[in-house]
GUKOLKE-738600 format. One record per residue (C-alpha): x negated, y, z negated; residue number from 1. Coordinates in steps of 0.5 Angstrom, whole numbers, plus 500, padded with zeros to 3 digits. Example, Ala and Ser with C-alpha at 12.3 -4.5 7.8 and 13.67 -1.06 7.14 Angstrom:
<vexdrens>
475|491|484|1
473|498|486|2
</vexdrens>
This chain:
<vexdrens>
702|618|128|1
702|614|122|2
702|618|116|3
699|615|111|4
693|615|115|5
693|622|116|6
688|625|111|7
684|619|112|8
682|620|120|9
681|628|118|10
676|626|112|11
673|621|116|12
672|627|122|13
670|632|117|14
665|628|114|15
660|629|120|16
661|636|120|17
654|640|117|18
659|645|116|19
663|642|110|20
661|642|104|21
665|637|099|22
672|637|097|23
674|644|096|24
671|646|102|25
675|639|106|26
681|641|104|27
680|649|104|28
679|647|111|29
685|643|112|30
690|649|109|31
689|653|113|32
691|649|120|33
696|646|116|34
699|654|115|35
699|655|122|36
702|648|125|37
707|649|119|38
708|656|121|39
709|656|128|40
714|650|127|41
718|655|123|42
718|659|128|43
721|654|133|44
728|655|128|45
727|661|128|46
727|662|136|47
733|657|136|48
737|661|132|49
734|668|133|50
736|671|139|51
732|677|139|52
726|674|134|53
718|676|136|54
713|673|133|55
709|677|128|56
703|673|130|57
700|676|137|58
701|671|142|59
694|669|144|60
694|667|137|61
699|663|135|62
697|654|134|63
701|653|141|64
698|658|145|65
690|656|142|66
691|650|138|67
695|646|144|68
691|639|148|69
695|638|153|70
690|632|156|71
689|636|162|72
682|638|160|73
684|646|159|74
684|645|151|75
679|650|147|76
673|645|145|77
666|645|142|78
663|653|143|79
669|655|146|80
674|653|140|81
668|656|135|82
667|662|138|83
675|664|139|84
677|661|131|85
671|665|129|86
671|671|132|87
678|673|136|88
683|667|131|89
681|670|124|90
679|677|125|91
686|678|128|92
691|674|123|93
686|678|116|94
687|684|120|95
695|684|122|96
698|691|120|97
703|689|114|98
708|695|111|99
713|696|106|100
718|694|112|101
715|688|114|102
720|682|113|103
717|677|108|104
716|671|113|105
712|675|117|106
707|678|111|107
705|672|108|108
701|671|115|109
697|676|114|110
696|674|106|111
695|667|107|112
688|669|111|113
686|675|107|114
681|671|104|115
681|664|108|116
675|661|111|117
673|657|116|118
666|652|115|119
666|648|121|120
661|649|124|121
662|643|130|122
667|645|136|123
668|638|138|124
669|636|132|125
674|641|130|126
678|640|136|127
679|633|133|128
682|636|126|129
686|640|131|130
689|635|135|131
690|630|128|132
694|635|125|133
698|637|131|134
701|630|132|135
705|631|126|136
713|632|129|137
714|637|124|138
721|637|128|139
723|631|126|140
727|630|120|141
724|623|118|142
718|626|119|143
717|632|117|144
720|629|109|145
715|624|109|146
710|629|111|147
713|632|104|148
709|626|100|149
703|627|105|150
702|634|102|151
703|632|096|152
697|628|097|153
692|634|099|154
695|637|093|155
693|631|089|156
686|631|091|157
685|638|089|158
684|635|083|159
676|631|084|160
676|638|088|161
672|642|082|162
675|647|079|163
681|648|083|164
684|641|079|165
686|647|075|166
692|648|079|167
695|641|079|168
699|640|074|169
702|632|074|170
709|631|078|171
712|628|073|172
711|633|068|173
714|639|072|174
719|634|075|175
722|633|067|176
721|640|065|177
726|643|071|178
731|638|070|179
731|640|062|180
731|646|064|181
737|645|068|182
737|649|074|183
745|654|076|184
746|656|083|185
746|664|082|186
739|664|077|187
732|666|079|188
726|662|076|189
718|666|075|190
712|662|076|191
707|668|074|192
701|663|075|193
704|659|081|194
698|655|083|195
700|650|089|196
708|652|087|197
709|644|083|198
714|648|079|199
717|651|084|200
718|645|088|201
720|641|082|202
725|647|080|203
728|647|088|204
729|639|087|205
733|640|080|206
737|646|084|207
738|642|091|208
742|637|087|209
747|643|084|210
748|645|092|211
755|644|095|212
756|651|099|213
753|655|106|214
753|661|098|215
750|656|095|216
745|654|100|217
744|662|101|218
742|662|093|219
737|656|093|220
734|659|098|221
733|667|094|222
732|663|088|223
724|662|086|224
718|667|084|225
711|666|084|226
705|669|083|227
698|666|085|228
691|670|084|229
687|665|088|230
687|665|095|231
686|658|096|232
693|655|092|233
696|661|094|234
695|658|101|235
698|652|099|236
704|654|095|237
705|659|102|238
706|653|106|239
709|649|101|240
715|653|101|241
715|653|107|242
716|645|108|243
721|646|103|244
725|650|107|245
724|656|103|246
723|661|111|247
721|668|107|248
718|665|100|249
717|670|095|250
710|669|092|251
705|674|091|252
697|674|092|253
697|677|086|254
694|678|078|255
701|677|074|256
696|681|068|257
695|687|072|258
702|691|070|259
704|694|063|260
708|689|060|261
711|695|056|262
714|698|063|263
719|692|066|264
725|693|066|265
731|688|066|266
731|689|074|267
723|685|073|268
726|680|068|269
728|673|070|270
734|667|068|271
728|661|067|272
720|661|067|273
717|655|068|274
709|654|068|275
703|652|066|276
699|658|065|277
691|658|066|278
688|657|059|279
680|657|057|280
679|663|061|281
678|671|058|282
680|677|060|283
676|684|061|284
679|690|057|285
683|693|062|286
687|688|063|287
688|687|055|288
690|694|055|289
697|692|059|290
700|689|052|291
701|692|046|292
695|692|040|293
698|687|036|294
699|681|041|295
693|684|046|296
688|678|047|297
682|676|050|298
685|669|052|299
688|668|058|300
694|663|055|301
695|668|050|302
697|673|055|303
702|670|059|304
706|668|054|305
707|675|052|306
708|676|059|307
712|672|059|308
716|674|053|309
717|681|056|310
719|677|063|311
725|673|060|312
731|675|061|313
737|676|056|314
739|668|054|315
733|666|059|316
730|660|059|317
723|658|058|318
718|651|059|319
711|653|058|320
705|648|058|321
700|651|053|322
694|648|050|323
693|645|043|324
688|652|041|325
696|656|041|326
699|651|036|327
694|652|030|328
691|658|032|329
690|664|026|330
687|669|030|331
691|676|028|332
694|675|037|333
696|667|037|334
700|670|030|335
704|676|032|336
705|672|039|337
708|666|034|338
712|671|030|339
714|674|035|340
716|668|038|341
721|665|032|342
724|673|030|343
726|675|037|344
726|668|041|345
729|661|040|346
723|657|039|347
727|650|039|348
723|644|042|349
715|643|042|350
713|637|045|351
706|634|043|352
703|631|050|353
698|626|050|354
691|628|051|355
690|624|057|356
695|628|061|357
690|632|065|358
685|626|066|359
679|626|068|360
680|633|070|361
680|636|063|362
681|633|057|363
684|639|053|364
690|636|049|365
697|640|051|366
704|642|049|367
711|644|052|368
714|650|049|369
721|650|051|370
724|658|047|371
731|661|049|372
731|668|050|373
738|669|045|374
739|668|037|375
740|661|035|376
747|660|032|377
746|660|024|378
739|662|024|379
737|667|018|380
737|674|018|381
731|678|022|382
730|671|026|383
733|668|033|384
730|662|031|385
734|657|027|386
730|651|027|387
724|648|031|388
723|641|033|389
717|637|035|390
716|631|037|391
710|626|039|392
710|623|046|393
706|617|045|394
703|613|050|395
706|609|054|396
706|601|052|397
699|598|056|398
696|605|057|399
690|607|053|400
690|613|056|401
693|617|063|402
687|617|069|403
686|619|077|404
689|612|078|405
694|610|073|406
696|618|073|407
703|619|068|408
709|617|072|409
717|619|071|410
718|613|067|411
714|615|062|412
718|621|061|413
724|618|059|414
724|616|052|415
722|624|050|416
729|624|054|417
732|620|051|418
730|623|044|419
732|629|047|420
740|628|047|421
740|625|040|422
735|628|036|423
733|624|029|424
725|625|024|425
722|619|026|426
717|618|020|427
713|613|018|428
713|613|010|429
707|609|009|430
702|611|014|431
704|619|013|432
705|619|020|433
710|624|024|434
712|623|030|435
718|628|030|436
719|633|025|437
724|639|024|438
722|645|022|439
726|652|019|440
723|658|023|441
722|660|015|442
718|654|014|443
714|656|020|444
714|663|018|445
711|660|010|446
705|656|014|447
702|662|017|448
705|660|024|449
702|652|024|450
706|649|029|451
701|644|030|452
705|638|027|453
706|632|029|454
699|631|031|455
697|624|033|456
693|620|029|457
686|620|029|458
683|613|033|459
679|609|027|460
672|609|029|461
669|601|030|462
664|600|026|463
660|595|030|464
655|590|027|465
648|592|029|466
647|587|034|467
652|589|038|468
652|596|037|469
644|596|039|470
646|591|045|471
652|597|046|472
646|603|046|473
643|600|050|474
648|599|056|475
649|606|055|476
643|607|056|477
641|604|063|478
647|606|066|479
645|614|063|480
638|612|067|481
641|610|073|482
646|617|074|483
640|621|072|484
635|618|078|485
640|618|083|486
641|625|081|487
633|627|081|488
633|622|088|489
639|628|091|490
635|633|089|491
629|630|092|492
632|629|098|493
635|636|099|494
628|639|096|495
625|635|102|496
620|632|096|497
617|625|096|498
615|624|089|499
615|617|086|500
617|616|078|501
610|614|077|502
607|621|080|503
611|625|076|504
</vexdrens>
């Protein structure tokens, strides 16, 4: 089938289904199909290459036996298929018997359906979704890598799917962070809050350029960690991994802030840790109890990166996306965490991103703090960090900012790379404006821990003459009055109300 039209036919399908109520539960939809034909298409590699392989997935139950239309008229369609996926497919897969013996590949069956949910309530129409998704060739190289680029698109939609956009972080970023990293054959890198896996995939496209031998190939495959507290990017992140040839993928269903952080060992600890922690969100009290008094904190962001600090092993490398709230924050938690930071990391880099990264989805301004767990050479004693860089990434030329169509793309990287390899102040004396900035650790430490330098200039409000600004008001105003009667008009309709403006 043509594959860029492929999320397109399943929406259009979906659309008439009462059972789908929006994007979220669309594309919730679409995952847990796309995890079994993805699965059983693993599992025809393994059958090739397994002589004594035995699917962990009873027979009945497996996509070719139920999800299978071979035109004959056999298929399982409208009542027949709804009874089967409700009442034998799903109570079988949440309730497969996992043990501790249980190998990987086999495991994440049952954990990808704990928590899933099927929401179609249309047998015929979901056997038409059924049948959209099975004519994917998952077998055929060309493809199976261009369905890489169709799944990448179904992430990207979890972005307008309401709160799951917190899970996406732009390709873009996640792709530069790892190749700054610089992955090495033989290393383990840790998401704690792996979402749809961006990070890990991004970190396997870094490393697959390194790959030269049968070991290696072994090495990339054992190389990556996630963990995902939510069921639904967890389900995404499985299949994820799995078109990415990862056939037994370490990553956990699972809250990382569960453990006590003091209780890890070396064995616990990983060579790099990218990630874009969840921030915003507050923890409850027993999960703050896993981290030591002084940098025990109600927000989330705060607690990963103590985790995080905990997890990293000796001259571990670390990226971290985190908000603008950590910068400048005075709480005594962000405090001891940033003096932490500096004494006993090597806090060399922080990029300021602009605003827009995340657009529309949220307008939280975010940073990327690059620390190595080892003393810089040269730094002072009782610190590990001898110097921290910031620099501004302003942005790019005939942007005014990032958005859903005009999202942040590889290029726009390039000239925080190009600074990277030759690090020079960039200061404009006369308008006192920093764009890159070095900072002793002790200055850091001087300035109560202020890392938010190199801020971007405040916009200069307009000031409008009254005629336009009035003619501007108005505008906004009509176009505010339209949205709240189309809005009134929905509720009108799903209440089964016919009030007319006059009436009320």
């Amino acid at each position: 089938m043509a594959l860029n039209n492929f999320v397109k036919s399943i929406r259009n399908i979906m659309r008439n289904d009462a059972g789908i109520n929006g994007d979220a539960q669309r594309i919730e939809q679409i995952a847990w199909m796309l995890f079994l034909k993805v699965y059983d298409e693993k599992e025809n590699d393994w059958e090739f290459n397994e002589d004594d392989y035995k699917s962990f997935i009873p027979e009945n139950c497996r996509w070719r036996n139920w999800a299978k239309d071979n035109g004959d008229g056999e298929a399982l369609t409208a009542d027949n298929l709804l009874k089967f996926v409700n009442d034998t497919l799903f109570p079988t897969l949440k309730g497969l018997e996992v043990t501790p013996d249980t190998p990987m590949r086999s495991a994440i069956v049952r954990t990808t359906f704990e928590d899933a949910n099927q929401y179609m309530k249309d047998g015929v129409l979901l056997r038409q979704v059924i049948n959209v998704i099975d004519q994917l060739d998952l077998g055929d190289y060309e493809e199976s890598h261009a369905f890489g680029e169709i799944y990448e698109s179904i992430l990207k939609e979890m972005q307008s799917a309401g709160s799951a956009g917190e899970f996406y972080t732009p390709r873009a970023l996640t792709d530069f962070m790892a190749e700054i990293i610089n992955p090495k054959v033989g290393e383990k890198m840790a998401d704690f809050a792996c979402g749809t896996g961006g990070f890990i995939t991004s970190w396997l496209k870094a490393l697959d350029k390194k790959v030269q031998t049968a070991e290696d190939k072994e090495e990339y495959a054992k190389s990556i960690y996630g963990i995902e507290k939510k069921q639904f990017p967890y389900m995404l992140c499985v299949t994820n991994m799995l078109l990415h040839d990862i056939d037994s993928p370490k990553v956990m269903h699972d809250n990382s802030l569960t453990k006590d952080v003091l209780n890890y060992t070396d064995e616990d600890k990983f060579d790099v840790v990218l990630m874009n922690p969840p921030y915003g969100g507050s923890e409850k009290n027993d999960i703050k109890q896993h981290f030591p008094s002084d940098l025990s904190s109600s927000e989330t962001a705060d607690l990963f990166m103590v985790l995080i600090m905990y997890r990293l092993a000796e001259k571990g490398r670390a990226a971290v996306i985190l908000p603008d709230g950590f910068l400048f924050g005075t709480d005594n938690a962000k405090l001891a965490i940033k003096q932490k930071m500096l004494r006993e990391f090597n806090l060399h880099t922080i990029i300021r991103l602009p605003g827009s990264i995340f657009a529309p989805y949220t307008s939280i301004a975010t940073n990327v703090l690059f620390f190595n767990n080892e003393k810089a050479e040269g730094a002072e004693e009782g610190l590990s960090t001898k110097e921290t860089w910031f620099y501004r990434l302003d942005m790019p030329e005939g942007y005014k900012h990032f958005s859903k169509t005009k999202p942040m793309r590889a290029e726009h990287c390039q000239p925080i790379i190009d600074w990277w390899n030759n690090r020079q102040e960039i200061v404009d004396e006369e308008n006192n404006d920093e764009k890159s900035r070095c900072f002793t650790a002790q200055q850091l430490l001087d300035m109560d821990c202020n890392f938010d330098q190199c801020k971007f200039p405040k916009d200069e409000e307009e000031i409008l003459p009254p005629a336009e600004l009035l003619a501007d008001y108005y505008k906004k105003r009509a176009a505010l009055d339209h949205e709240i009667d189309k809005t009134l008009s929905e509720i009108q309709r799903i209440l089964g109300i016919d009030i007319k403006p006059d009436e009320a």
